[in-house]
DRENZAVEX-17199 format. One record per residue (C-alpha): x, y, z. Coordinates in pm, 1 decimal. Each point is the difference from the previous one (the first is absolute). Layout:
BEGIN
+----------+----------+----------+
!       xx !       yy !       zz !
+----------+----------+----------+
!        X !        Y !        Z !
...
+----------+----------+----------+
END
This chain:
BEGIN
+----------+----------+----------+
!       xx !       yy !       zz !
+----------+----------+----------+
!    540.5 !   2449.2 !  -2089.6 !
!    147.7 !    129.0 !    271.1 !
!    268.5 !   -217.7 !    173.7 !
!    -46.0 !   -172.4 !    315.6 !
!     52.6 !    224.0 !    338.7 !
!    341.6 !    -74.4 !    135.3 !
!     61.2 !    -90.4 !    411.2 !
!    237.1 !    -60.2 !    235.4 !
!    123.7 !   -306.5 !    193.3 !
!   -115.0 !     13.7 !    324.3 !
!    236.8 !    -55.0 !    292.1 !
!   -737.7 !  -4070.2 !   1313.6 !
!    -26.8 !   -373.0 !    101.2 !
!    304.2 !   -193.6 !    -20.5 !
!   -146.3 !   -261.0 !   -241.4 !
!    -87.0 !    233.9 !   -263.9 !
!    313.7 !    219.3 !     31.5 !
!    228.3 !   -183.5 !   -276.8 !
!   -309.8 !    -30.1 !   -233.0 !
!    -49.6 !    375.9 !     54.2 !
!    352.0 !    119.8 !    -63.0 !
!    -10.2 !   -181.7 !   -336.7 !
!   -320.4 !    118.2 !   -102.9 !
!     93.0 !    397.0 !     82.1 !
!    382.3 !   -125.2 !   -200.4 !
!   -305.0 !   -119.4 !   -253.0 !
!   -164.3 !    324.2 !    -11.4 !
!    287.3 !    256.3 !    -40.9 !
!     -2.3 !    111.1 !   -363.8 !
!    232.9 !    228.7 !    -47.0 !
!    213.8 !    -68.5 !   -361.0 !
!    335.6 !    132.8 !    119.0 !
!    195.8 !    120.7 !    295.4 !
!     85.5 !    337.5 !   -162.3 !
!   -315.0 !    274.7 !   -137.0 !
!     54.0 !    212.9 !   -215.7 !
!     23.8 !    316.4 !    147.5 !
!   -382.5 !    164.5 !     34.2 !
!   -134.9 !    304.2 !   -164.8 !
!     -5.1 !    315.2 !    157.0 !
!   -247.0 !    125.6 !    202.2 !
!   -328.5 !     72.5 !   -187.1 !
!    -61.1 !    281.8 !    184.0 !
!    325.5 !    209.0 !     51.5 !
!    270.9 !   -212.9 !   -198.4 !
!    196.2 !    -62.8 !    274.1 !
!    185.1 !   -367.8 !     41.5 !
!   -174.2 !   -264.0 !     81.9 !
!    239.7 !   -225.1 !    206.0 !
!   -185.0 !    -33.5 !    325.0 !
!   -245.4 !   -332.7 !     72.3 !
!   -312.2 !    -45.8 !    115.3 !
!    -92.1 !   -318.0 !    -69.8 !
!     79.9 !   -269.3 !   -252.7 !
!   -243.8 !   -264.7 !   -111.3 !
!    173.5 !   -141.2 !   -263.1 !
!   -190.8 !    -80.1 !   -329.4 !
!   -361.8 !     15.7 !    -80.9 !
!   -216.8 !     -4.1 !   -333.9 !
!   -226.5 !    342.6 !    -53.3 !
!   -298.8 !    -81.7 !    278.4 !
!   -286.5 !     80.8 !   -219.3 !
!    178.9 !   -229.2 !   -315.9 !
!   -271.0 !   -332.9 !     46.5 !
!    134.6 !   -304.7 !   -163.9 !
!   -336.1 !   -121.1 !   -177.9 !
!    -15.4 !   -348.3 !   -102.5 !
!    150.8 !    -25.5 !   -385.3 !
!    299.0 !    187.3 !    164.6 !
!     49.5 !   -231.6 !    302.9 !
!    332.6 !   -174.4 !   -221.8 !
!    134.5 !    370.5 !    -39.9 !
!    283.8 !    113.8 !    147.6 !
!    -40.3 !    336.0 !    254.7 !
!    203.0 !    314.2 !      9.5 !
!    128.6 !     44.2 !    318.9 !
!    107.3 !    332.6 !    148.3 !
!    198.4 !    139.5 !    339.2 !
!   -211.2 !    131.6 !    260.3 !
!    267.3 !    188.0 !    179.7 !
!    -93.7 !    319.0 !    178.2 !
!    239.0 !    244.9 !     53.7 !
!     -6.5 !    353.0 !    234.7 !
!    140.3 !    342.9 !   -118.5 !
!    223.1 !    136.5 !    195.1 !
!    -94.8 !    351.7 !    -65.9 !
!   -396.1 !    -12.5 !    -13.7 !
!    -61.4 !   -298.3 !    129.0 !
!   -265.6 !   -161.2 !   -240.9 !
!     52.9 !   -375.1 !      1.1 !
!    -42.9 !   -135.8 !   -352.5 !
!     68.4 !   -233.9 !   -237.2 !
!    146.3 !     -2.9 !   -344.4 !
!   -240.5 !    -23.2 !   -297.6 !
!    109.0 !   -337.7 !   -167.4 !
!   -371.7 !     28.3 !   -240.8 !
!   -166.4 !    299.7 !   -131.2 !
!   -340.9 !    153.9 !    110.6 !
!   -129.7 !   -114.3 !   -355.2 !
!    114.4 !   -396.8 !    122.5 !
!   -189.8 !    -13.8 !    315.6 !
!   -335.3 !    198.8 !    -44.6 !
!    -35.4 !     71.4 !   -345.6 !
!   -177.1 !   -304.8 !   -177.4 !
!   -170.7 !   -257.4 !    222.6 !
!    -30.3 !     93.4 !    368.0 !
!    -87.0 !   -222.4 !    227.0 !
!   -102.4 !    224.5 !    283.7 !
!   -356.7 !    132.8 !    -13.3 !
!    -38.7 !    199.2 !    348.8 !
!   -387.9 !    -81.7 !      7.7 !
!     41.4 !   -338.2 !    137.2 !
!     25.2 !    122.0 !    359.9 !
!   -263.4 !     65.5 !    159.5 !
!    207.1 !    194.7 !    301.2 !
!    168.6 !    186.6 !   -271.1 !
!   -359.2 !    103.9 !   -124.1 !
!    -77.7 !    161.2 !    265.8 !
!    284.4 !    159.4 !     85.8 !
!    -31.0 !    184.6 !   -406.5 !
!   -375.0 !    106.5 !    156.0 !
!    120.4 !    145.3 !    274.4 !
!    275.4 !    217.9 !   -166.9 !
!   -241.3 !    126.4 !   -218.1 !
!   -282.2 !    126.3 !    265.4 !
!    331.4 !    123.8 !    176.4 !
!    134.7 !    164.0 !   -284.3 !
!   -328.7 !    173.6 !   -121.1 !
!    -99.1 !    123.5 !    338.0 !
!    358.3 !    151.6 !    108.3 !
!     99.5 !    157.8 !   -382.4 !
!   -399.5 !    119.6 !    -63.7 !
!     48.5 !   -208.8 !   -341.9 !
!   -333.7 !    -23.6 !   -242.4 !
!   -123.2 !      3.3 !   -328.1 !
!    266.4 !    274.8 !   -128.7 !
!    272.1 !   -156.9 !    160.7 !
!    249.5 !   -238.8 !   -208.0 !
!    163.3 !   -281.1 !    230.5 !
!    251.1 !   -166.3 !   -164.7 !
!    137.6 !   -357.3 !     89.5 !
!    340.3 !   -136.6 !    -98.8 !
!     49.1 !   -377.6 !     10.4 !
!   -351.6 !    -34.1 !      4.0 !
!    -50.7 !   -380.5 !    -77.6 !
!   -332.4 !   -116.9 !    -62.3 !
!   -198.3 !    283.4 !     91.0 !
!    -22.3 !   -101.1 !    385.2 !
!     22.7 !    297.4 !    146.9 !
!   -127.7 !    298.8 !   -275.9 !
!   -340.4 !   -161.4 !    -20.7 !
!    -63.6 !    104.3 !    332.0 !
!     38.0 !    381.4 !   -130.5 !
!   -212.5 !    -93.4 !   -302.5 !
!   -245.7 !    -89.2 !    238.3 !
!     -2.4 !    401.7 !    159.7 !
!     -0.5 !     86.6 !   -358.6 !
!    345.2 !    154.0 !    -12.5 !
!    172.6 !    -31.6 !   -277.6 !
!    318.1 !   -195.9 !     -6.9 !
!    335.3 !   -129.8 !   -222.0 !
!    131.9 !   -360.3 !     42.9 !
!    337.3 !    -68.1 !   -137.1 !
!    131.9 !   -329.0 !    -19.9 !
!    271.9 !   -132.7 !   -200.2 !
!    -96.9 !   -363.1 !     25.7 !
!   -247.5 !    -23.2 !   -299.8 !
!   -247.3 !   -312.0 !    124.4 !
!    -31.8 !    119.5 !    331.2 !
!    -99.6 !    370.7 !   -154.3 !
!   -253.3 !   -180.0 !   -207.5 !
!   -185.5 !    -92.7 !    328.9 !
!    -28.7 !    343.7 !    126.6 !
!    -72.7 !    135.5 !   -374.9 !
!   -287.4 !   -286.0 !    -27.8 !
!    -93.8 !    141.8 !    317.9 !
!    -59.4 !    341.2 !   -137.2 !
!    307.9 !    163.6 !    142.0 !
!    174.7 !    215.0 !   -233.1 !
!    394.7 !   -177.0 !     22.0 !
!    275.1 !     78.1 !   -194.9 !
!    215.2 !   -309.5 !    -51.1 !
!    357.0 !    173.0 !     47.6 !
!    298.2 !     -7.5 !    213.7 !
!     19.5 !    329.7 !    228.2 !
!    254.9 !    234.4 !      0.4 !
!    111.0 !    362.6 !    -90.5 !
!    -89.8 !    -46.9 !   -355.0 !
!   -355.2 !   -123.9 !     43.5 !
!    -55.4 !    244.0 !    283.3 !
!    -16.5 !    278.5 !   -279.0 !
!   -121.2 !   -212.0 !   -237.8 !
!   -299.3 !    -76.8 !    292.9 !
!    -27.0 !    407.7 !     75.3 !
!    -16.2 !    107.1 !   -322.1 !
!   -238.8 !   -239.6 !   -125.0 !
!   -256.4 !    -18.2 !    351.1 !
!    152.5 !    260.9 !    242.5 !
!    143.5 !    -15.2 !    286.0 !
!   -140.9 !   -181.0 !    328.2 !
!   -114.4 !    159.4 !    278.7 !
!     35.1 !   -351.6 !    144.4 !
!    315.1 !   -195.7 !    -75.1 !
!     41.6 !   -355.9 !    116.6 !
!    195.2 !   -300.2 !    -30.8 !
!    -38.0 !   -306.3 !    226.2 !
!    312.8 !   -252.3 !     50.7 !
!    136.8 !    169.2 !   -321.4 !
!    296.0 !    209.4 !    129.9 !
!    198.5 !   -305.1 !     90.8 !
!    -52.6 !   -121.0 !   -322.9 !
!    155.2 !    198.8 !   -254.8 !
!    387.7 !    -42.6 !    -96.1 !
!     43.2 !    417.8 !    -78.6 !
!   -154.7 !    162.1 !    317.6 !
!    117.0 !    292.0 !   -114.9 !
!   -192.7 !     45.3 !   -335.5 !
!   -279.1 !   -115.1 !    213.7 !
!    -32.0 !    234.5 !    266.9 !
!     83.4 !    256.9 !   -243.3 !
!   -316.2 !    -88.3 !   -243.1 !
!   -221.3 !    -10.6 !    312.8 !
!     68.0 !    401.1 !     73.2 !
!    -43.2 !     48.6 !   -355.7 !
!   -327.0 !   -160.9 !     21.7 !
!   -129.1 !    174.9 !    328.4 !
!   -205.6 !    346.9 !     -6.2 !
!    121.9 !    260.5 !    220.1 !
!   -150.3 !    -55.2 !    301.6 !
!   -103.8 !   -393.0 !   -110.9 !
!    100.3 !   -258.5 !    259.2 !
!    243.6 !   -352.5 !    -45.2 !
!    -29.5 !   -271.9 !    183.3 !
!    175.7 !   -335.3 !      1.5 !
!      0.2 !   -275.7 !    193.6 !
!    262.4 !   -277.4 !     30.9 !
!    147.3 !   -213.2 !    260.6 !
!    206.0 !    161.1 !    299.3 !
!    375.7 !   -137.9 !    -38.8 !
!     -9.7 !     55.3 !    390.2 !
!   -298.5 !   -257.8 !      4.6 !
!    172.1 !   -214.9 !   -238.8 !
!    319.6 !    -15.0 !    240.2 !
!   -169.5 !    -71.7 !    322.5 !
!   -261.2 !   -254.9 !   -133.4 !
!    247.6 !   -163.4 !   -192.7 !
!   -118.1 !     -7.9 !   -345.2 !
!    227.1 !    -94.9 !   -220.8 !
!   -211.7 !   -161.8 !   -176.5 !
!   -134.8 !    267.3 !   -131.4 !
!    310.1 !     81.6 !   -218.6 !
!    -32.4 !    -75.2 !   -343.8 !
!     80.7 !    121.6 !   -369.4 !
!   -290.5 !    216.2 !    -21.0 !
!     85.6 !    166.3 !    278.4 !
!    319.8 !    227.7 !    -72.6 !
!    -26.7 !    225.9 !    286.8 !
!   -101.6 !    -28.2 !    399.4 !
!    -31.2 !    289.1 !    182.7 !
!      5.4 !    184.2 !    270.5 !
!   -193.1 !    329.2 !     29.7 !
!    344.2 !    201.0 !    101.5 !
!     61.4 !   -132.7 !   -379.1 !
!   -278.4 !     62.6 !   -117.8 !
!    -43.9 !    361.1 !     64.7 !
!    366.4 !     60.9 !   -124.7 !
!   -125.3 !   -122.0 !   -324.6 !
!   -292.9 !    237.3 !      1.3 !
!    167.3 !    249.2 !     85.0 !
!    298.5 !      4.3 !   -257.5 !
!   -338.6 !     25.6 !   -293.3 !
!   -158.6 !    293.2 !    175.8 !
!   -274.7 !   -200.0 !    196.8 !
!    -40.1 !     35.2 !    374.4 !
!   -145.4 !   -287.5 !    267.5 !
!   -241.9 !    152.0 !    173.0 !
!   -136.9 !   -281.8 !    192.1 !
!    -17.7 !   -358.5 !     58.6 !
!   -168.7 !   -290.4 !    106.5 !
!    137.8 !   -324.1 !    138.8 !
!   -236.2 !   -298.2 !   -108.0 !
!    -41.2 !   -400.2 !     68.5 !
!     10.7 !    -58.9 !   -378.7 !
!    267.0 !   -227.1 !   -170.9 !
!    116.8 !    -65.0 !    349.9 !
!     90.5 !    366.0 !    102.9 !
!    -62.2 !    252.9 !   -259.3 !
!     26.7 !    417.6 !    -47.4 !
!   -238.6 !    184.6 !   -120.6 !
!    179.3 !    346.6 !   -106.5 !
!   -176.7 !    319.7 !    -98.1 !
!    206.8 !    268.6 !   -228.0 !
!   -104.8 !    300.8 !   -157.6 !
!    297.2 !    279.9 !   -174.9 !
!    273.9 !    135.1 !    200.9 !
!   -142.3 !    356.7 !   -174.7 !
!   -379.5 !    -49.2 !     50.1 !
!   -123.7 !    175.0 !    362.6 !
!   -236.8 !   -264.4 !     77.9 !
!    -45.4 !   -319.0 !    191.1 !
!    226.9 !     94.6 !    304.0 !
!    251.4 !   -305.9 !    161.6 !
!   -153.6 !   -129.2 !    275.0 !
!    178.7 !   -135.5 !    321.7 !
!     -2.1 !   -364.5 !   -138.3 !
!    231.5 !     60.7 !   -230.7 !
!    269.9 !    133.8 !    213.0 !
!    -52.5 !   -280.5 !    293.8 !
!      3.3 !   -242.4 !   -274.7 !
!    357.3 !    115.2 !    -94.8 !
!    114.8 !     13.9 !    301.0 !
!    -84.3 !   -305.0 !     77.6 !
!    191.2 !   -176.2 !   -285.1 !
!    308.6 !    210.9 !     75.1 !
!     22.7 !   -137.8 !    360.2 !
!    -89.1 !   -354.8 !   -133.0 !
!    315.7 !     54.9 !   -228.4 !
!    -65.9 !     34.3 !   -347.0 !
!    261.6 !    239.9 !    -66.1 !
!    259.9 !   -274.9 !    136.8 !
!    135.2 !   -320.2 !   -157.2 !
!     12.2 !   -175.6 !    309.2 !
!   -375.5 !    -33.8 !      9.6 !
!    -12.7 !   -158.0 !   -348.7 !
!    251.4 !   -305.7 !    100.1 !
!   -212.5 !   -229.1 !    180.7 !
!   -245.0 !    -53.4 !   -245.3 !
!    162.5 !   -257.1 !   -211.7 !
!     61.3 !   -258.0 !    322.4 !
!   -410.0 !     59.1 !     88.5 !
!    -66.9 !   -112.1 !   -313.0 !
!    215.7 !   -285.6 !      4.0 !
!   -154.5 !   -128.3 !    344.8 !
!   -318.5 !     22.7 !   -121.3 !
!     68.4 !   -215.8 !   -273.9 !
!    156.7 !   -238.7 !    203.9 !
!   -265.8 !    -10.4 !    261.0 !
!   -272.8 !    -35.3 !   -319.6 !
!    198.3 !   -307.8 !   -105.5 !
!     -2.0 !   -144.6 !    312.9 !
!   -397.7 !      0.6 !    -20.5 !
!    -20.7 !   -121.9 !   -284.0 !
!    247.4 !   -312.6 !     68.2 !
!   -139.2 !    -84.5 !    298.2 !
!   -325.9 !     44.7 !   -151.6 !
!     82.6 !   -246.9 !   -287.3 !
!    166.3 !   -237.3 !    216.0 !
!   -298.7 !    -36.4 !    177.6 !
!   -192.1 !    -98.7 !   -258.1 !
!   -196.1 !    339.3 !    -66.6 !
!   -136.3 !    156.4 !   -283.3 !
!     55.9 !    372.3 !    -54.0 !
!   -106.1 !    241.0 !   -280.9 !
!    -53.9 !    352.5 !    -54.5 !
!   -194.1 !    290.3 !    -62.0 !
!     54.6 !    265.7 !   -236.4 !
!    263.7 !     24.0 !   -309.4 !
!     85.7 !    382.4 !    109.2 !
!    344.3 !    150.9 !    -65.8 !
!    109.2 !    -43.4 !    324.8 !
!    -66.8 !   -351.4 !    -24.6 !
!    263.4 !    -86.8 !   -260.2 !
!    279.6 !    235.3 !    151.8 !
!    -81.3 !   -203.2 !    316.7 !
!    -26.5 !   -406.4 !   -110.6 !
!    286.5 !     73.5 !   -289.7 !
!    233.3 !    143.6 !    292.2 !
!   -104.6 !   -296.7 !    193.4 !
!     89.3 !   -281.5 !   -232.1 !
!   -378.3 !    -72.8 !     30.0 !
!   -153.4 !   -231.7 !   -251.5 !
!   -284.5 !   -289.9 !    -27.1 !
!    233.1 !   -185.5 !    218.8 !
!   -170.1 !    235.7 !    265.0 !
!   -253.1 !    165.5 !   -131.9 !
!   -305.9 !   -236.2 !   -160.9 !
!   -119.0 !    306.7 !   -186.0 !
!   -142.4 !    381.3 !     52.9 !
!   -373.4 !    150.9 !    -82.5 !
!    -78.0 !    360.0 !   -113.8 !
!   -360.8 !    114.9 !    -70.2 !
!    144.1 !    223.5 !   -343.3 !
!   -114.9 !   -229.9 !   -273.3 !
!    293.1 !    184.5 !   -171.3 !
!    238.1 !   -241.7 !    255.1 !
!   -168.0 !   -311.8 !     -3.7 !
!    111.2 !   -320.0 !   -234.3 !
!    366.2 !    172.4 !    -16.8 !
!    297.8 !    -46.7 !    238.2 !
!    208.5 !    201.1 !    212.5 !
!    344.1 !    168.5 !   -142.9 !
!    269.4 !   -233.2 !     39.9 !
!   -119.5 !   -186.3 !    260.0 !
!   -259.3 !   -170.6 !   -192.1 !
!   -266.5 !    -43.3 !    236.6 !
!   -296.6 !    -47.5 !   -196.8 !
!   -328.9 !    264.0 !    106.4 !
!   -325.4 !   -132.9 !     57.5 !
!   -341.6 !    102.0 !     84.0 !
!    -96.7 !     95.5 !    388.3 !
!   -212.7 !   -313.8 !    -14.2 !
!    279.5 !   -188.0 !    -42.3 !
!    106.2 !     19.3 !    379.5 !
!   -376.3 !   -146.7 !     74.3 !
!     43.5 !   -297.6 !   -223.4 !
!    343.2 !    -98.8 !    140.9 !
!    -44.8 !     93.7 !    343.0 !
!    411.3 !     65.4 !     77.4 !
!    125.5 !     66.0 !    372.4 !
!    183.9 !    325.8 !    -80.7 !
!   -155.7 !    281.9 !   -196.4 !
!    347.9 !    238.5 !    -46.5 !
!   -168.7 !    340.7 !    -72.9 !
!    277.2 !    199.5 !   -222.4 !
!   -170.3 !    353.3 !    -59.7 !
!     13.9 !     24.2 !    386.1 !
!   -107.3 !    333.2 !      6.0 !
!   -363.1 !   -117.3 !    -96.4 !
!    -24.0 !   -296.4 !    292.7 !
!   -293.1 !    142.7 !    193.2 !
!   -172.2 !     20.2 !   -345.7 !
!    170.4 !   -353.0 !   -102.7 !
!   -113.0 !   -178.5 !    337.3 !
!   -322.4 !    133.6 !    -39.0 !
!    -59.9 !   -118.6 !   -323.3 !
!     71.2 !   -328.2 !     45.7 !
!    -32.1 !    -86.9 !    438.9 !
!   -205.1 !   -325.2 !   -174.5 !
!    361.5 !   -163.4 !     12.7 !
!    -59.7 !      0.6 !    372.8 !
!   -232.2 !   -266.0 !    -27.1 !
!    263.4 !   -267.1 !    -70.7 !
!    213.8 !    124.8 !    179.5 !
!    177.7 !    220.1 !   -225.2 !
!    267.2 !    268.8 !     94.8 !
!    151.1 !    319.4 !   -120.9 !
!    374.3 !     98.2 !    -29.1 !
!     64.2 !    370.5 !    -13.3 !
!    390.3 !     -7.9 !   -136.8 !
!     80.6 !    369.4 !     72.6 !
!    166.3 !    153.1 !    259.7 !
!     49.8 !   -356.9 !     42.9 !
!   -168.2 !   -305.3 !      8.5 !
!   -371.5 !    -17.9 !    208.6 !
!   -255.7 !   -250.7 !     24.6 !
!   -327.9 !     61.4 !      4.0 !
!   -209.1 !   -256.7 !    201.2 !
+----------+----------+----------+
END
């Protein structure tokens, strides 16, 4: 086997303000006043001494407590995000292994959204149309869940690879009669993948590149995997997006990595791959969708996107510290002003609950210091969800129907990037007059 390419570093009211300050003294969970120093930088190995943001302590998002383990104790880890000084991917450690989080019993099946759905349709009709992609073409998915978005390609009868290294989510997509191989991704499997099915003229992963610890064995597997003149593209959300919408939230154990696309394209570029366009999209609440192909291959030429899009990070300040430091005091407002809702809510004599048991969710109500004492319960339509409770907060999750029977005031939606599809679902709350709370950028009621 030949070894891995090598690369370079690249350069509130006054009557709820004591209760408040005690709940937020409440909610702060960090174990000590000295860390352990972090790991290096995933990407370069440079030190990691610079911070983004620090949540404290959370358990793994996607971990459900289920009933005969409600008495258990929870394994708590740091959420701490750091920035590198030299290539400025903002990170965290990896406390668990790949193997912990996905590998046996999943809880995330994309199929549940319908918005998400579409969005998978609507690649694929792009995809087919732009590449020329038909029945001798080989598109290859990596992360590729429950078979959401390659049984739209089944459908145009082009053939098509899932892998996915959690096993009962792959045995959705295999029942659905898409060929999956239940494995991690990575340099190895890449030639394990080529040599076995060829390469892909069509090589995608979807909120997958954030997700892996070695990012290097990663990208390096995905040019082993590509043809020639095959096509990559990965979508994942915009760190830019993530700073100016602030969505902290959104950081969590399974996510190692957040990135920018000046990052982004150093990465691909240090394993031979070359960004030759890009898309900004409303997914996830700000997302890029990047397009690479070989530095060596003479097709696909960069469009102008590509270098506007760059430019436009550099004069945001990505490539400077300073524009990093903020971050951690936005957060910390937000959560304040949250807790001020709810308070006031509670004090009033309202009921609130929520809706969804997403990731975000738990990095958001565990940061908070939010329980039962504020939250009733939550509702998710993934039967895979439903009769358990959330990570460390133990907020039990319920049927959508649950919100009808008990009529509450306050419907907090936590996967906020789904509340037009979320409102829509259920505007019946209207009727008794029934409001939502959108938590992120900060709090919003919905009348």
């Amino acid at each position: 086997m030949e070894p891995l390419p090598s690369f370079s570093p690249v350069a509130a009211r006054p009557d709820t303000e004591a209760l408040i300050v005690g709940t937020l003294a409440a909610a702060e969970l960090l174990s000590s006043p000295v860390e352990p120093p972090a790991s290096p930088c995933r990407f370069c190995g440079a030190p990691l001494d610079f911070t983004f943001v620090n949540l404290g302590t959370s358990p793994l998002c996607q971990d459900h407590v289920r009933p005969h383990e409600f008495n258990r104790a929870e394994a708590f880890y740091p959420l701490h995000a750091r920035v590198c000084r030299e290539c400025f991917l903002v990170q965290l450690d990896e406390f668990v292994t790949s193997e912990e989080i996905f590998q046996n019993d999943y809880a995330y099946f994309s199929s549940y959204s319908a918005s998400w759905l579409k969005h998978a349709r609507r690649y694929t009709d792009l995809m087919t149309e732009r590449f020329g992609l038909g029945r001798n073409s080989l598109v290859i998915e990596v992360a590729s869940n429950d078979g959401y978005l390659l049984q739209y390609f089944v459908e145009k009868n082009i053939p098509v690879l899932g892998i996915e290294p959690a096993t009962n989510v792959a045995s959705y997509a295999q029942a659905k009669g898409i060929n999956t191989l239940v494995r991690f991704f990575g340099y190895d499997t890449a030639r394990y993948v080529a040599e076995l099915s060829g390469q892909a003229d069509l090589l995608l992963g979807n909120n997958v590149l954030a997700h892996v610890p070695d990012i290097n064995d990663f990208v390096a597997g995905m040019r082993v995997l590509l043809k020639p003149g095959g096509v990559i593209t990965m979508e994942f959300p915009h760190l830019l997006r993530l700073m100016e919408g602030n969505q902290f939230d959104t950081i969590y154990h399974e996510h190692f990595s957040y990135l920018s696309f000046y990052t982004v394209e150093q990465i691909f570029a240090s394993h031979g791959l070359t960004l030759f366009d890009v898309e900004e999209l409303p997914t996830h609440g700000g997302s890029l969708r990047i397009y690479a192909r070989h530095t060596a291959a003479d097709c696909h030429p960069t469009t102008a996107r590509v270098g506007e899009l760059r430019e436009r990070e550099l004069a945001a300040g990505v490539t400077d510290l300073a524009y990093y430091a903020n971050f951690e005091e936005n957060a910390k407002e937000t959560k304040r002003k949250l807790l001020e809702f709810l308070i006031t809510a509670k004090r009033d004599g309202k009921t609130v609950v929520g809706y969804g048991a997403p990731g975000k969710g738990n990095t958001l109500l565990n940061y908070c210091g939010i329980r039962t004492d504020f939250l009733d319960y939550t509702v998710d339509v993934s039967p895979h969800k439903q009769g358990n409770f959330l990570p460390g907060t133990r907020i039990p999750i319920c049927h959508p129907d649950r919100i009808r029977q008990t009529r509450p005031d306050y419907v907090l939606i936590l996967p906020w990037n789904l509340r037009e599809e979320i409102m829509e679902q259920m505007q019946d709350i209207r009727e008794w007059g029934g409001r939502f709370v959108v938590p992120i950028p900060e709090v919003q009621v919905y009348e």
